[in-house]
N, C-alpha and C positions, 0 to 999 in steps of 0.2 A: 596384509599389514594393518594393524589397528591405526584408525585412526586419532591424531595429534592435536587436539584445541588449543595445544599452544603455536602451534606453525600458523595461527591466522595473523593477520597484521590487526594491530591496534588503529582505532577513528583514525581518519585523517581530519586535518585541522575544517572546520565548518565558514564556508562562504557566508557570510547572513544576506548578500544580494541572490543566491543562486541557492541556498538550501534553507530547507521551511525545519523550522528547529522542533515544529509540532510533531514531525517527522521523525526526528534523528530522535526526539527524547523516549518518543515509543519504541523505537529500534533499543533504544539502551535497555530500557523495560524486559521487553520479551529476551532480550540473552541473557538480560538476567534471568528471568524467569524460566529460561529453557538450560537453566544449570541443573534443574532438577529433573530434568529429561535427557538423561547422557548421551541415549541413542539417538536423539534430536539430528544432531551435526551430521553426524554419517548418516541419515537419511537423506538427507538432500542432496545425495552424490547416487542413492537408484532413483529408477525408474521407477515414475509413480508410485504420488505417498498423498495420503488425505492429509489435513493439518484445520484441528478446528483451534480456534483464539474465544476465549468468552472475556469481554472490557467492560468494567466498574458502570458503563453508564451508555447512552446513544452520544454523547459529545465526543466520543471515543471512535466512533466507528470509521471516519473518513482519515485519521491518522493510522487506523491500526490495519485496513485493507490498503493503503502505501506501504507505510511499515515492514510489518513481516514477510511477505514477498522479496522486499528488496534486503532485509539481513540474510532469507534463506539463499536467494542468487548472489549474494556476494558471498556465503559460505562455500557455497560450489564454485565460485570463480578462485576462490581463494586455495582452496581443499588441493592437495595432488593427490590424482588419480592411481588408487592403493591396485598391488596387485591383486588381491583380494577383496573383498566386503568382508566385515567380522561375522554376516550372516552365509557365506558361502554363495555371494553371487557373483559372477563373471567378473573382470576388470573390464571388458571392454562392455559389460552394460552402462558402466556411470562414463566411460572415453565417449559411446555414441552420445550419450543424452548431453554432451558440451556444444552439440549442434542445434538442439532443441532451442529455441528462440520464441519466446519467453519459456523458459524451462517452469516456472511457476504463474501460476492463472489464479485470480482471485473473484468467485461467485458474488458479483455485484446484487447490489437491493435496487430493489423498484423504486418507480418515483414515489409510493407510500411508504419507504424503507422499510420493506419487509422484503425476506427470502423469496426469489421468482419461484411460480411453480414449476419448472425445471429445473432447478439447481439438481437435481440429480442428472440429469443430461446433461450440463455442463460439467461436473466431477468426469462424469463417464466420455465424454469427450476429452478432456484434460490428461488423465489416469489411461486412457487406449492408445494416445499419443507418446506416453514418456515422459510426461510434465508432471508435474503438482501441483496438489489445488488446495487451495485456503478458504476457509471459511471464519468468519468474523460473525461472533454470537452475543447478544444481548444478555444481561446477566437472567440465567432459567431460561433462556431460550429454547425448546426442543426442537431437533435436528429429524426429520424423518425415517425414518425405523430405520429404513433399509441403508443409509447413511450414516447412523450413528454403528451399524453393527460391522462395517469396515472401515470407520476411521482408525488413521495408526497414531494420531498424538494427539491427545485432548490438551490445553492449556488454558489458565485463567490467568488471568494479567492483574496482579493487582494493583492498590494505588500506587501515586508514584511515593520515595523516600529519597532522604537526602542522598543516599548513594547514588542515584540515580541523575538527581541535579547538581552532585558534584559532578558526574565525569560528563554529563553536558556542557557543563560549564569546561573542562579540561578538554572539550571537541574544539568550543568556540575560541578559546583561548588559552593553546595551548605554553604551558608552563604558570598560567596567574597563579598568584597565591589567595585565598579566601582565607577573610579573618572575621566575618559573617559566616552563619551559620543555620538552616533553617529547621527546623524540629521536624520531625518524622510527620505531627500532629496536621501542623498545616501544609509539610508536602502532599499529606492527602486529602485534603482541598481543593487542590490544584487541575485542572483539566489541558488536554493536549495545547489546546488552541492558546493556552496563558505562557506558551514558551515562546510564540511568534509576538508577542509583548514583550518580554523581558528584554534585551540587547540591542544596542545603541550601540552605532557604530564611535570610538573614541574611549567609552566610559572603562571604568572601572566592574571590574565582575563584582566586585562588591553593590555598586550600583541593582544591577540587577537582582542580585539576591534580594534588597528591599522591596524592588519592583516586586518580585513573587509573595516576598511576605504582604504586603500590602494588598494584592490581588486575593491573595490566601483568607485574610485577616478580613477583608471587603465580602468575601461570601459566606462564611460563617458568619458572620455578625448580621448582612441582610437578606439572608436566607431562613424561611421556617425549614426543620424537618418534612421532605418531600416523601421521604418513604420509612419505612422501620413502623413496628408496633407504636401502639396510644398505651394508655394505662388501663385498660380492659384489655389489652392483649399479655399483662404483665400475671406469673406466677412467683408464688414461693418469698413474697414480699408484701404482705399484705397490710406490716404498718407504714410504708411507705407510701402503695397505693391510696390507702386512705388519708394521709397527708396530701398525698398530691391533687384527687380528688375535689375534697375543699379547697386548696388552693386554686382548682380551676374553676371553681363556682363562683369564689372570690373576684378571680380576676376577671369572669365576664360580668362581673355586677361593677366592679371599679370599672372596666372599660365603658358601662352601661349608662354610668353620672350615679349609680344606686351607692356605689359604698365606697365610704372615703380609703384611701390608700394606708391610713395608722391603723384601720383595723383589719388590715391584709397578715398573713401568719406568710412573713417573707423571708426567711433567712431557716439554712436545715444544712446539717452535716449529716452524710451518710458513711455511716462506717461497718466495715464486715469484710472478708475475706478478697483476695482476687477472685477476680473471675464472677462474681457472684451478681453483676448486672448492675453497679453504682452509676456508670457511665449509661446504661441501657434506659435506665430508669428516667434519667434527667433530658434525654432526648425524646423519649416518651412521652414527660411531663409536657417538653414544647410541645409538641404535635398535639398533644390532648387542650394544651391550655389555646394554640394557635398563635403561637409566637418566637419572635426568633432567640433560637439559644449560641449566646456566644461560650467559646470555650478555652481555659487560658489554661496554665498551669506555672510551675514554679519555674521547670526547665524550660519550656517557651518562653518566658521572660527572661530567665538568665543567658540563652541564648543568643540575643541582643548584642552582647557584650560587655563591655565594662558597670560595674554597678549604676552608675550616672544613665547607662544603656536602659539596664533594667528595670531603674525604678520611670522611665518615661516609659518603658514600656507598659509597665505594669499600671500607670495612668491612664495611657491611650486604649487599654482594655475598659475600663471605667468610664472613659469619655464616649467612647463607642456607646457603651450599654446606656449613658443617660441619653445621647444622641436617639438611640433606636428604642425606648422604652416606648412600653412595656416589651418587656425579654424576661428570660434568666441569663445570668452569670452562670458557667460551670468551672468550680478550682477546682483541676483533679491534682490528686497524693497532694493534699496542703500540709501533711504531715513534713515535705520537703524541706518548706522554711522550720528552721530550727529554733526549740525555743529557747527563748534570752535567758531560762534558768537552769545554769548544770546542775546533774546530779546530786553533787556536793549542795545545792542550796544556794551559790555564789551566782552572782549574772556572770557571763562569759565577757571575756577580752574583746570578743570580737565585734568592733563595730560594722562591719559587714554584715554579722547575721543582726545585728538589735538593728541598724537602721531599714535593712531590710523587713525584717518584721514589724518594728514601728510604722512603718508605711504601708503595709497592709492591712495595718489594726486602722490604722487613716485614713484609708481607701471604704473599707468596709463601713466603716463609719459615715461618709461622705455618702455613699452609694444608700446607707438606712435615711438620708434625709431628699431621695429623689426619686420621687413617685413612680412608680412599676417599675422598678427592678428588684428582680428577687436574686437574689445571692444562694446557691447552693456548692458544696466543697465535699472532696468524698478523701478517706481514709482507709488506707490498711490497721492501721496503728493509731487511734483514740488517745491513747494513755503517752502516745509521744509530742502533743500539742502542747504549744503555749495555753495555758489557761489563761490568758487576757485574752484571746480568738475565741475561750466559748463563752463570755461573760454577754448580758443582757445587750439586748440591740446588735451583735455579732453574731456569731453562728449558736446562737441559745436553747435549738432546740436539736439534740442527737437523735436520730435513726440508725438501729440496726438493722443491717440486711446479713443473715446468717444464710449456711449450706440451705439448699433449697432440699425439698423430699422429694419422695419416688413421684407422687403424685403431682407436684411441682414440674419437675424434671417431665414426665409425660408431656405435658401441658406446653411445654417452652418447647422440648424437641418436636413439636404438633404444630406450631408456629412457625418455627423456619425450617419443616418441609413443605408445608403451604400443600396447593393443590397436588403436587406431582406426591403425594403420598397413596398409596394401595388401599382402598375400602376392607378396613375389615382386619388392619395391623392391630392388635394388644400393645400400644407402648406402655399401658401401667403394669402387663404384665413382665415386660421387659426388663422395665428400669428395676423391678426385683431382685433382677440376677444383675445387674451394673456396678461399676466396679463403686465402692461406695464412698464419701466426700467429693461427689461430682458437683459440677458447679452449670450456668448456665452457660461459660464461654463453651464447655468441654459441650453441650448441646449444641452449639452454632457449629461446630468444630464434626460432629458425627452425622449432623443431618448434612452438610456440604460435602463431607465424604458417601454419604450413601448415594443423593443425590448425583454426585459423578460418576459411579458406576453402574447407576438405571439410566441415565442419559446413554452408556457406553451399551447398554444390554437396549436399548431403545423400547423399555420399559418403564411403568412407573415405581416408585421403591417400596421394596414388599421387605419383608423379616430378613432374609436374608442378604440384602445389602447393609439393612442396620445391624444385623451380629455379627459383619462381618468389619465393621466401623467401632463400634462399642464394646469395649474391654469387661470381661467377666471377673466378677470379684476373685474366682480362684485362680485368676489369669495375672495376678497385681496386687496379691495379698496379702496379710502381714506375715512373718514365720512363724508357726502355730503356737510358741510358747511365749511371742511378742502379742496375741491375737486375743489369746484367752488372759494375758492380762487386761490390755486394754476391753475385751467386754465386761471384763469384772469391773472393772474402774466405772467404766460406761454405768454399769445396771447398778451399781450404787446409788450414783449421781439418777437417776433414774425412780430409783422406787423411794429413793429419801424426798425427790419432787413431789411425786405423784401421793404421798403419805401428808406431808408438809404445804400442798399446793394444788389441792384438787382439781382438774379442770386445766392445769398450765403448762402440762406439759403436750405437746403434738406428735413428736416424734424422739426417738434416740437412732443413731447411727452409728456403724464402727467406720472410723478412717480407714483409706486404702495407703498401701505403701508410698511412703514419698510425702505422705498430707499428715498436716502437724492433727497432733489429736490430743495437747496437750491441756488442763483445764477443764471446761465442761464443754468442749469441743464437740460437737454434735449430736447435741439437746438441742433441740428445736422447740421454740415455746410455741403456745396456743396463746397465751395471755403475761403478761410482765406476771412477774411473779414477787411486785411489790407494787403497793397500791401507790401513786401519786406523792403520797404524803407519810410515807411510811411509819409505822411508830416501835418501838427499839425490838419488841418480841418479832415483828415481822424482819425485821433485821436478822436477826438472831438468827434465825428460823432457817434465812436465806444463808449464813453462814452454815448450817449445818449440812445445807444441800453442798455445797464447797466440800466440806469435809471429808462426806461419804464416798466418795469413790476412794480414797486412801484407804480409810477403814474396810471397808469392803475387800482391798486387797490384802490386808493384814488379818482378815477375820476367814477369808475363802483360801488364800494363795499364802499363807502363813508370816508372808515378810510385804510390806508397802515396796513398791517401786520408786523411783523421781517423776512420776506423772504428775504428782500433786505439787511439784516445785516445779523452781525453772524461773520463767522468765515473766514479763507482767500479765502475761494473761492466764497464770497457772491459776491452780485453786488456792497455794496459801495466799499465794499475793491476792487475788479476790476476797480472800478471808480478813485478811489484815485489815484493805483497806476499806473495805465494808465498815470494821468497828472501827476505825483511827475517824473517819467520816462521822461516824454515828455520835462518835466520842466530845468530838472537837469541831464538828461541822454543824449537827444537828443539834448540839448542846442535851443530849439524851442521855448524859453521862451523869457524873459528879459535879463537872464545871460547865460556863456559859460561854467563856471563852469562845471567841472564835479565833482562828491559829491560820486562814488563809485556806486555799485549794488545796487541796489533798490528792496529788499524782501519784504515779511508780517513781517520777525520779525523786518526789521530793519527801517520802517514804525514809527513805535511809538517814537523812537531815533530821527529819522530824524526834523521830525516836531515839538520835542519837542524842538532840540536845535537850531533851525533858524523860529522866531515865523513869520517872515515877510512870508516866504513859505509857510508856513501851512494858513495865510491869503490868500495868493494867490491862493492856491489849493483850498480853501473854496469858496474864487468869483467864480475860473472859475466851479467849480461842478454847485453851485447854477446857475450859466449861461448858462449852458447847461442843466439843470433840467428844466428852464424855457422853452427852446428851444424845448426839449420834451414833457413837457407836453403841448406845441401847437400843436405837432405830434400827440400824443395819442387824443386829444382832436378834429381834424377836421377830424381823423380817428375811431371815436370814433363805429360808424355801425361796422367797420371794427374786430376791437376785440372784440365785442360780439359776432361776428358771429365766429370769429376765437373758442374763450372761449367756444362758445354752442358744436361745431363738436367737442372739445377736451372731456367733457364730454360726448358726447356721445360714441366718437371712441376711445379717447384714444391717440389718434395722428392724424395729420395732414401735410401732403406734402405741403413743400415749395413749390409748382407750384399752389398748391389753395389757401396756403395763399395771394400769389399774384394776384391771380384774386380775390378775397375778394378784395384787396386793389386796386384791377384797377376798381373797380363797385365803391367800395366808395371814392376813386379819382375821378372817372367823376361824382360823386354827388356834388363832393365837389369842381368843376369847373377846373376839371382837374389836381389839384398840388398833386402827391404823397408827398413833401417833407412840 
């Protein structure tokens, strides 16, 4: 008879004089956790079964060797005795083992808390009897060969989340309602021991939830970065790094009495794709700089409650960081708070979103007049902010952090496998064949998995646990007549750089299925590809690189595609607002005018109510599309050869698109341009 996960009984209600909640919240943990191990449950009805646990931290280990023992024996007390096993073993092996007492045994640490050098005798004791044996692991702990190569269920436990502190909260008091809520963010902050804190006998469960966030909110704030990379362990972001850098020279010269706090470069928006290390980076910066990073966001403020909620919350983040300065601030997605201008040009109805926004334009202002804090804010989406958040003294100075390269990608996947990697791996040869728009989370994500399969081979990880982790470009990649558009598109945008911009381009990449590739979506620059101070041909210029990839599709594949439109990050819209900018921002035009920020929302306003601009912004595109496509077209050998290597590899280094283009320059009697 298979066994039934719904025949177990649900918690029963939680004593707080007689049960330790540090306890039960791990118990809720690991069933969660052991959803993803279906054969879990019906294990613990045979006879002998290894079971390793690896917990977020050492404050974990005295909840998590009670814990898991005591859900596996209440699985088995709970379970009826099938007449089968789904594996064809006897019924009356799991009928005996109901006599076993304690059916589950848990390999204790020494008084140094480290594994005894027996624990293999005690497993073997355990597993000869009919019991089961638990092991509770360190995070990267390695288990002794000959133990890792029969355990039957590895598990890692990770933080805790609100799912987790709601149905604790639904053990202690069953039926409350919560109308507090606590963010995913800082349920994992949170450690076992902070649940034998939370409840009062009397209160409200909402009570408690503040108790957590406060506990939560209490150790991010007075805590540095104890572990993770500095910013010499950082790839694939190198003008971040070097922002960060000086900022850390800075701050130990201000912490020093050497340099006053106005000439600190304190305030940075980082924007670029998910996954791409914005969050990485600014915990980084703590560690490097030696200081603690607090960390807020939009949703952990509006989580609070009521806006009145929010916006104290969104205070007491602020009061914190003057309290504990020198720190950073981290706003992650600040794109969240919406800005007070729709599309249409109108401010919106909604006082909710302007006082909310207003108060953070308040906050950050407040926070630029109080010495060591630095304010950093990360984005998916730039062009969806309020422009009053990036005007001077606020977030004034943008970073991009784009797709990292093969050689990036090496370098991060080299970092978190740390020692337990094999002497003598090629990861740049690897990351070649990798499926391509990888980012660095997708690195944290394949070194954890190889890592858990050389733990299981009680080996260290050699090539074949990483290819068997990391997805092959032909394994996840576009359909070949979506493929060889977008390398055309790609090796336009490509040699019209490298022609226009010697020196600035690093790399090209084709997207892998599923990864937007719309724009100039992976071009990797070497250097900006506009000087500081731009002046209107350098402009221009940069509008041309926008263009080509269109052209290129029209010139190679007979008809353009929608790559070059679309949404605000395509090429026309980069093209537009390059000259609307140029036109009316930088006064490079006919007029001196200035007309305000120049966004994607506020694009369609603009040109609707001054028809004479939007003629003008229409000539000069079509003037430069002409200009390009004599580029693309006397370089035309040049991006097919670029197009064919991107098909095959996937990428291609700005240093060969350059020779491409210096072989078909001397064809073409010498003019790259």
């Amino acid at each position: 008879m298979a066994f039934d996960p719904d025949e177990f009984e649900a918690h029963a209600p939680v004593d707080l004089e007689t049960k330790r909640l540090d306890f039960t919240a791990v118990e809720i943990l690991f069933e969660q956790s052991a959803e993803d191990h279906p054969g879990l449950r019906e294990a613990a009805l045979r006879s002998g079964c290894l079971v390793t646990v690896e917990v977020p931290g050492d404050a974990w280990i005295e909840a998590a060797e009670a814990a898991v023992p005591a859900v596996l024996e209440r699985w088995f007390d709970l379970a009826p005795v099938p007449a089968q096993m789904q594996d064809g073993s006897p019924a009356g092996t799991a009928a005996a083992c109901r006599a076993t007492s304690p059916r589950w045994t848990v390999v204790n640490r020494n008084s140094a808390g480290q594994l005894p050098a027996h624990a293999s005798a005690h497993v073997a004791k355990a597993l000869s009897a009919g019991a089961g044996a638990v092991l509770v692991l360190r995070p990267g702990e390695a288990l002794p060969a000959r133990l890792a190569a029969i355990t039957d269920y590895r598990l890692e436990l990770p933080a805790f989340t609100w799912a987790v502190v709601e149905e604790l909260v639904g053990a202690v008091a069953p039926g409350a309602s919560l109308e507090a809520e606590l963010p995913d963010g800082l349920c994992a902050a949170l450690e076992p021991e902070d649940f034998r804190l939370m409840a009062r006998p009397g209160e409200e469960p909402d009570r408690w939830i503040d108790r957590l966030r406060a506990i939560a909110q209490s150790r991010i704030a007075t805590s540095k970065p104890a572990s993770g990379p500095t910013l010499d362990d950082l790839h694939g972001m190198d003008g971040a790094v070097e922002w960060g850098r000086n900022l850390a020279r800075d701050l130990a010269e201000y912490k020093a009495g050497r340099r006053p706090w106005a000439e600190v470069d304190q305030r940075c928006l980082l924007a670029g794709p998910p996954g791409t290390g914005k969050t990485t980076f600014a915990s980084a910066l703590a560690k490097s700089c030696d200081v603690p990073l607090i960390m807020a966001s939009h949703a952990e403020w509006q989580s609070t409650g009521h806006q009145g909620d929010m916006l104290r919350s969104m205070a007491a983040t602020f009061d914190m960081a003057e309290r504990t300065a020198p720190c950073i601030v981290l706003i992650e997605e600040i794109d969240s708070f919406p800005s007070r201008i729709r599309p249409d040009g109108n401010d919106t109805n909604s006082n909710y979103n302007r006082q909310t926004g207003n108060a953070l334009q308040l906050m950050l202002d407040k926070a630029s007049r109080v010495d060591g804090v630095v304010v950093i804010a990360t984005t998916n989406h730039p062009g969806m902010l309020d422009p009053a958040l990036l005007r001077a003294g606020r977030l004034d100075r943008t970073i991009e952090i784009g797709l990292p390269d093969n050689k990036a990608l090496a370098e991060i996947l080299r970092l978190h496998i740390g020692q337990a990697l094999s002497p003598g791996v090629d990861l740049a040869g690897l990351m070649t064949t990798a499926v391509s728009g990888s980012t660095g989370a997708d690195c944290v994500k394949w070194a954890r998995g190889a890592k858990r399969r050389a733990r299981a081979a009680g080996k260290l990880v050699g090539l074949a646990e990483l290819q068997a982790e990391i997805p092959r470009r032909e394994e996840v990649g576009l359909p070949p007549g979506v493929a060889q558009r977008v390398a055309v598109h790609k090796a336009g945008h490509a040699v019209a750089m490298a022609a226009l911009f010697p020196g600035a381009l690093a790399s090209v990449n084709m997207p892998s299925a599923g990864v937007a590739g719309a724009g100039m979506a992976g071009l990797k620059l070497a250097a900006d590809i506009c000087e500081p101070l731009p002046t209107a041909p350098m402009l221009l210029d940069r509008v041309r690189v926008s263009l080509a990839g269109r052209i290129a599709e029209g010139l190679l594949l007979d008809a353009p595609g929608m790559d070059a439109g679309g949404g605000e990050d395509s090429d026309l819209a980069t093209a537009t607002l390059t000259v609307i900018r140029m036109l009316r921002n930088g006064g490079l035009g006919a007029h001196l005018t200035w007309i305000g920020a120049v966004t994607p929302a506020s694009v369609g306003p603009i040109l609707r109510a001054d028809p004479a601009l939007a003629s003008q912004v229409e000539r000069l595109l079509k003037t430069e599309f002409l200009g390009a496509h004599a580029l693309i077209s006397r370089h035309r050998k040049a991006v097919e050869a670029v197009a064919e290597l991107l098909m095959q590899r996937g990428a291609v280094s700005g240093e060969i698109v350059e020779r491409i283009l210096a072989t078909s320059a001397a064809n073409a009697g010498g003019n790259l341009q």
